[in-house]
Every structure is written in structure tokens, then in C-alpha cells.
C-alpha positions as CSV (number, residue, x, y, z in Angstrom):
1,X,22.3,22.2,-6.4
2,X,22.0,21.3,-2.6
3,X,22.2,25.2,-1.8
4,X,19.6,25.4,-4.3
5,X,17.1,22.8,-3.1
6,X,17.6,24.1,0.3
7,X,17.2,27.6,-0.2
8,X,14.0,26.3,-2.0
9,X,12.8,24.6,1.0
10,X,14.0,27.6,3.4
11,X,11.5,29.9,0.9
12,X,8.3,30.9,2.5
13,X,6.2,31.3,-0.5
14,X,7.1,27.9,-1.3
15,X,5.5,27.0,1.7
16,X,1.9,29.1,1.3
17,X,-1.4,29.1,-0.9
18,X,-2.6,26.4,-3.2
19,X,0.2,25.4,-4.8
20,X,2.4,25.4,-1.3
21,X,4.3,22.5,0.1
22,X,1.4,22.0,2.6
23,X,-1.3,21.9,0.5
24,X,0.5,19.8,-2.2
25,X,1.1,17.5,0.6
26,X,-2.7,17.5,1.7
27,X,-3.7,16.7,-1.4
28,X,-1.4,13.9,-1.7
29,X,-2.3,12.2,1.3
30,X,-6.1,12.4,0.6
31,X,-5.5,10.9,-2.5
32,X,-3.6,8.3,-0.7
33,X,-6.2,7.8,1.9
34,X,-9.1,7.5,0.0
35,X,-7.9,5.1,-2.8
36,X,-6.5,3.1,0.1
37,X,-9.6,2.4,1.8
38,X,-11.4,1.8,-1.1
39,X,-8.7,-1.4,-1.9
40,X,-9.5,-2.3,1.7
41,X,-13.0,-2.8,1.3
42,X,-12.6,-5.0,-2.1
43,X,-9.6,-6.7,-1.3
44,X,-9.8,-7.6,2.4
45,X,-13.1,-9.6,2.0
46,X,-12.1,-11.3,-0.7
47,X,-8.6,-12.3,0.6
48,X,-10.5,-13.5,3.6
49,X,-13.0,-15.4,1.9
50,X,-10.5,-17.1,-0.8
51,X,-7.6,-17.9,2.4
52,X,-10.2,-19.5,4.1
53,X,-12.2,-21.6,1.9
54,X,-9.3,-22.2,-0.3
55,X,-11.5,-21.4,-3.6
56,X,-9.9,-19.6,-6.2
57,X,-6.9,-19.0,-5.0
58,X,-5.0,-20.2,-8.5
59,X,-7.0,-17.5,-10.3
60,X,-6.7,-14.8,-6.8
61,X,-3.0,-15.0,-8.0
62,X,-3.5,-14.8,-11.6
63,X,-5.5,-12.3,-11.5
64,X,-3.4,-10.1,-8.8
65,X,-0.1,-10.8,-11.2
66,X,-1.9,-9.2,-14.5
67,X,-2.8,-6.5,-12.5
68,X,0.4,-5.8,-11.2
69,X,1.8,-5.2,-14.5
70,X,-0.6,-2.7,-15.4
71,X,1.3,0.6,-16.2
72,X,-0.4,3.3,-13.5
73,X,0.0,6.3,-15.8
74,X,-1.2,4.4,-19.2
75,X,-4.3,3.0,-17.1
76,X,-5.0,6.7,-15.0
77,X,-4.7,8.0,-18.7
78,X,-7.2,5.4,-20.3
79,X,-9.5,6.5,-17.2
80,X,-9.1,9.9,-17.6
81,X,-10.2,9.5,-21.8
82,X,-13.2,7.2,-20.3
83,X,-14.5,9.5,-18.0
84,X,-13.3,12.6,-18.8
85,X,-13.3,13.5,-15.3
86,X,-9.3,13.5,-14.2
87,X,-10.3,12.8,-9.5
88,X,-12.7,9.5,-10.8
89,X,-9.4,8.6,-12.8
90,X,-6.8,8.7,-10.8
91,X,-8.8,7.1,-7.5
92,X,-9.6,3.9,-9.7
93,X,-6.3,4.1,-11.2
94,X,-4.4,3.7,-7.7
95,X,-7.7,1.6,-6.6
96,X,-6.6,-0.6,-8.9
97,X,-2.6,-0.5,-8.0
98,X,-3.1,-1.1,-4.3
99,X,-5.5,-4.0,-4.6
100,X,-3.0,-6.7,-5.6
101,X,-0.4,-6.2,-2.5
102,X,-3.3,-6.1,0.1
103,X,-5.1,-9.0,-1.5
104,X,-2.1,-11.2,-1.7
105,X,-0.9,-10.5,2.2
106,X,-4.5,-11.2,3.4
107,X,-4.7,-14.4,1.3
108,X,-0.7,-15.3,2.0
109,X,-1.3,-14.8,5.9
110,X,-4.6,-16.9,5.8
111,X,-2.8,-20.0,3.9
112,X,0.1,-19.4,6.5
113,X,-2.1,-20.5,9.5
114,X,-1.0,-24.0,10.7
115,X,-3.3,-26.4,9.8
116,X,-2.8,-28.1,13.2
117,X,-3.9,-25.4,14.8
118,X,-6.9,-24.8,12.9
119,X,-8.1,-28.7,13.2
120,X,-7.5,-27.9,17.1
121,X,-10.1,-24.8,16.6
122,X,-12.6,-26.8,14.7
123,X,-12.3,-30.1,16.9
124,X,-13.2,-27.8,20.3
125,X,-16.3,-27.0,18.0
126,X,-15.3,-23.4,16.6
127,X,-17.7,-22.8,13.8
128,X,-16.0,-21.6,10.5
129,X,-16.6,-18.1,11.4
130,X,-15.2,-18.4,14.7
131,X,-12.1,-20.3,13.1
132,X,-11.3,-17.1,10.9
133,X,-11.9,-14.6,13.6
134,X,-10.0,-15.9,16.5
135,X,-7.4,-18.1,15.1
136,X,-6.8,-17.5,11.0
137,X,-7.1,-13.8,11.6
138,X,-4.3,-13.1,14.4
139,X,-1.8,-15.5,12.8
140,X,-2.2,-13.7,9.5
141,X,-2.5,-10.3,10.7
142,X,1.4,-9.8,10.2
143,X,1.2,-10.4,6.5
144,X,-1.6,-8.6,6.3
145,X,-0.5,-5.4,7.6
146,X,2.7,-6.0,5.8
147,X,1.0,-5.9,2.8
148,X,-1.0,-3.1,3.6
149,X,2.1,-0.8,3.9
150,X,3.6,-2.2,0.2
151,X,0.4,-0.9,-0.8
152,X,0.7,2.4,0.9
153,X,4.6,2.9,-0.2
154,X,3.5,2.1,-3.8
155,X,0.2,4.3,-3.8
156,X,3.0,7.2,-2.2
157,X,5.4,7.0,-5.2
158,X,2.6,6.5,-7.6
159,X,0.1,9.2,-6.6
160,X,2.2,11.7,-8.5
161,X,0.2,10.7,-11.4
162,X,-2.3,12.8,-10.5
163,X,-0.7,15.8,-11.5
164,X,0.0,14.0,-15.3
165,X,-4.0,14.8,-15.6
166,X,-4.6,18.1,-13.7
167,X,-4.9,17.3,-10.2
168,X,-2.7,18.5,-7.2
169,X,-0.6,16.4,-4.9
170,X,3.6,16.5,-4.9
171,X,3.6,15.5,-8.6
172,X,2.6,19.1,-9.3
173,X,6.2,20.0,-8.1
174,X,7.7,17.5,-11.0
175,X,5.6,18.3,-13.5
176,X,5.6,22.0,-13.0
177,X,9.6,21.8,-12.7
178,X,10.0,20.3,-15.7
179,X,7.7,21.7,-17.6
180,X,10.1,25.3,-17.2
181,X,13.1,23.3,-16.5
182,X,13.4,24.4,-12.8
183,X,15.0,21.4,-11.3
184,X,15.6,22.3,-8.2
185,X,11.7,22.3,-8.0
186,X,11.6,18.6,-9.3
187,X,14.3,17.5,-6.8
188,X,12.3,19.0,-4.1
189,X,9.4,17.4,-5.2
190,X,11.2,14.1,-4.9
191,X,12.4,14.8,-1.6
192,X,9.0,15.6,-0.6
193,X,8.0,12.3,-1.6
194,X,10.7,10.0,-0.6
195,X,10.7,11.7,3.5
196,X,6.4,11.3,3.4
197,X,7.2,7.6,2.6
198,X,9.8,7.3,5.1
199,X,7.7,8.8,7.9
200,X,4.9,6.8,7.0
201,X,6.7,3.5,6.7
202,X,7.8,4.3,10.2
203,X,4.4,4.9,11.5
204,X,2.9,1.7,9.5
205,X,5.7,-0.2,11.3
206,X,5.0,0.8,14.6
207,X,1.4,0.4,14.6
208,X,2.0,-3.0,13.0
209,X,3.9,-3.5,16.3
210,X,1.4,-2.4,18.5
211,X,-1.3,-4.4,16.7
212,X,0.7,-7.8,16.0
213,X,0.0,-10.1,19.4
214,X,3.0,-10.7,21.3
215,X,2.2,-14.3,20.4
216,X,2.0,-14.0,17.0
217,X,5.1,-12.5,16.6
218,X,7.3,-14.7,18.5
219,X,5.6,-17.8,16.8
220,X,6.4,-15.6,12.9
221,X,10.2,-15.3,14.7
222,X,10.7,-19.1,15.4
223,X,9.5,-20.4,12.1
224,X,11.6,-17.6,10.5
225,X,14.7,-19.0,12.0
226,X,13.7,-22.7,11.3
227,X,13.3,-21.4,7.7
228,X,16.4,-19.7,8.0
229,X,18.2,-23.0,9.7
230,X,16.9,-25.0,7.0
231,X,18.2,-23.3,4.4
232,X,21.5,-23.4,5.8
233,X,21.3,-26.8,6.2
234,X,20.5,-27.6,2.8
């Protein structure tokens, strides 16, 4: 099987046209990318908004939990029957998946801002919007850029749905396989996926890095390792 898969990777044609690694891989990314900054836009503001006035956060996480444990496939499927249109589907379908890690980082990093240091802000005369800017924002920017990449890893592994209703992307590799029993083609296909999440974990990580104050990071340290004390304590 590994001399298969590798003489299947090694194959040039496997490589060209439409239905070629690169273009599968394209597709897959745009996917990705597009259904990624859409849950920005809706899930950022709203994280922001709820973190910082503290309204609605019982129903923010109520809400984000029901959604989690919507199946991808079943809902890109219901989509796909609803709007007969199989690009609309899947993009609201993985919408709809990444919302609930991005929103729950945003609100988690703005409810993990000391509240001594926000009284400080607002008793040097910060307004409120001034207050989420310069201090709620930096302290919570590691959670939310950590949630940001779950949401990425889980719109990687899940965008393969896209071939279950007629698009492109690496999915096409395990559907295709199995649909003639070729499984040297679906174990590529999984390889595929499991190396473009890898090397984009690995970007995600070092941009968090670069992004992340200095500051910020070396306060998220300490109070890791008080956490950490404490629960060795206890």
C-alpha cells in the first residue's frame, strides 16, 4: 500500500488538469477561505459585543453548543435540497461550523480580561470603546486567534463535504476512490488533507506569535503556571 500511495503521488497526471492534486487543493482552500471570513464577520462582532457588555452570554453559549452538534454533512445536505444550488450549500454549511469556535474564543478572551485592569482603564477615563480597543482586545487576542485556528482545522477536515454534493476540493479524491474502490486514491486523499492542516496549523501558529504582544503572552504564561500551581496544590 505505501508503494502504492507513493507511486500515486510520484504520478504526473495525478498532478495536472481539473481533477489534479493542485487544483483539488485550490479548490479546497477557497472553500476554506471564503466560509472562513464570512464566520469572521458574524462572529467576531458579536463575540465582541456580548464579552464586553456581558449580555447574553448564557444564551452566546447555548446557542454555540446546539450548533456544535449539528452533523456538517446532514446540514450541507438539507442546504443543498433547500437551494438546489450544491457552492450556496456547502459555504453556509461550513459558515455555520466555524462560527461556534471563533465566537466562543472572542467571547472567552473578552471575559478573561482582569477586571482590575479594566477598572484602571475606565478610572483614567477610557471610554467603553477605548476600553475594548486598547485593553480587552490585546489581552484576549490569544484566545481569539486560538480559536480562529480550531475553526480553520475543523473547516480543513470538514470541507471534504463538498465533494458529497458535486463540488471539487480533496474530498473528490475520497469520494471518487471509493466510489471504484481505488484506495490508494482515498488514502492519498487523506494524506492530502491531514499535511494542508499540518502546514496550516504551523502558519496559524506562527502568525499568532508574531501578532500576540510580548506582554500579553508572558502575562497568559504566569497565570498558566499559577493555574497550573494551584491545581497541584489542591
Amino acid at each position: 500500500m505505501i508503494g502504492d500511495v507513493f507511486a500515486w503521488f510520484t504520478t504526473a497526471a495525478n498532478w495536472q488538469g481539473t481533477g489534479g492534486i493542485l487544483a483539488r487543493l485550490a479548490q479546497h482552500v477557497g472553500y476554506i477561505a471564503l466560509a472562513l471570513v464570512i464566520a469572521l464577520v458574524i462572529a467576531i462582532p458579536i463575540g465582541l459585543f456580548v464579552g464586553h457588555t456581558g449580555r447574553g452570554g448564557v444564551v452566546l453559549v447555548g446557542v454555540g453548543n446546539a450548533i456544535r452538534a449539528l452533523p456538517t454533512l446532514g446540514l450541507v445536505t438539507f442546504l443543498f435540497l433547500l437551494f438546489t444550488e450544491s457552492t450556496t450549500a456547502t459555504i453556509i454549511g461550513l459558515v455555520v461550523l466555524a462560527i461556534p469556535p471563533v465566537l466562543a474564543g472572542t467571547y472567552a478572551g473578552l471575559q478573561a480580561a482582569e477586571h482590575d485592569v479594566v477598572d484602571a482603564a475606565q478610572g483614567i477615563g477610557m471610554t467603553g470603546w477605548q476600553r475594548l480597543w486598547k485593553v480587552e482586545v490585546p489581552i484576549a487576542l490569544p484566545l481569539v486567534l486560538g480559536g480562529i485556528r480550531n475553526a480553520v482545522l475543523q473547516l480543513i477536515a470538514t470541507a471534504a463535504v463538498a465533494a458529497y454534493v458535486g463540488l471539487g476540493g480533496l474530498g473528490r479524491f475520497l469520494l471518487d476512490g471509493l466510489a471504484i474502490l481505488d484506495y490508494t486514491e482515498v488514502v492519498a486523499g487523506a494524506i492530502l488533507t491531514a499535511l494542508l492542516a499540518i502546514v496550516v496549523d504551523l502558519l496559524l501558529a506562527a502568525a499568532q506569535r508574531a501578532l500576540v504582544p510580548k506582554g500579553v503572552r508572558l502575562a497568559a504564561q504566569a497565570a498558566s503556571g499559577r493555574a497550573a500551581a494551584a491545581g497541584g496544590a489542591a
